[in-house]
N, C-alpha and C positions, 0 to 999 in steps of 0.2 A: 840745764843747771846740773852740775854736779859738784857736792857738798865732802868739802875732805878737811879735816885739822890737821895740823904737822904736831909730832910728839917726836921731839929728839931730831934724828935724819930720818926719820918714816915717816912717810906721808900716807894715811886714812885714810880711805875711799868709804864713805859713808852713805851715800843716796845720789843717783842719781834721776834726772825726771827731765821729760819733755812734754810739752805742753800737749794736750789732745791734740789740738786742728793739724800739729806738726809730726805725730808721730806716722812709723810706716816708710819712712822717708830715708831713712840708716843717720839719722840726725844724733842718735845717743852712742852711735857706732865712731862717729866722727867724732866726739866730744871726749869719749874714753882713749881714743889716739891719740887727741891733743895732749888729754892729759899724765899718758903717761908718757909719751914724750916730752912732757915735761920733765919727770920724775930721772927719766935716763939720764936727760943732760944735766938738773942739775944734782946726779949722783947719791939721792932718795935712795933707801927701801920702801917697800911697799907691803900694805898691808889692805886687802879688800872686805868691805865688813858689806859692801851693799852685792845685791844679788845680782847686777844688772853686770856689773864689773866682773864678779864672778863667773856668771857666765861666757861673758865675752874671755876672759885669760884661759878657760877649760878647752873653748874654741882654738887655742891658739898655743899650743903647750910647749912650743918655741920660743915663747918670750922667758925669759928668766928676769925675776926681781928681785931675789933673793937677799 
């Protein structure tokens, strides 16, 4: 699950979670792709408030969402 509000054209990254029995598995890795390929195509900003999401964009300092 990952939890976001849209404010204007910015879409909020707020929390992400994966269930215990499922984690370990790169399932929150895949969830955060989807969802910011969301965000690319339909022409969002981005703003990450959760840590999980943060981590992952630090990892990856290529993407721009400026």
């Amino acid at each position: 699950m990952l939890v976001y509000r849209d404010e204007g054209d910015t879409r909020v990254f707020l929390h992400t979670e994966i269930d215990p029995a499922y984690r370990g598995r790169g399932l929150a890795t895949t969830l955060i792709e989807w969802a910011l390929d969301d965000v690319r195509t339909s022409g969002r900003h981005l703003r990450a408030e959760c840590p999980t999401v943060i981590g992952y964009l630090a990892r990856h300092p290529e993407l721009d969402y400026s």
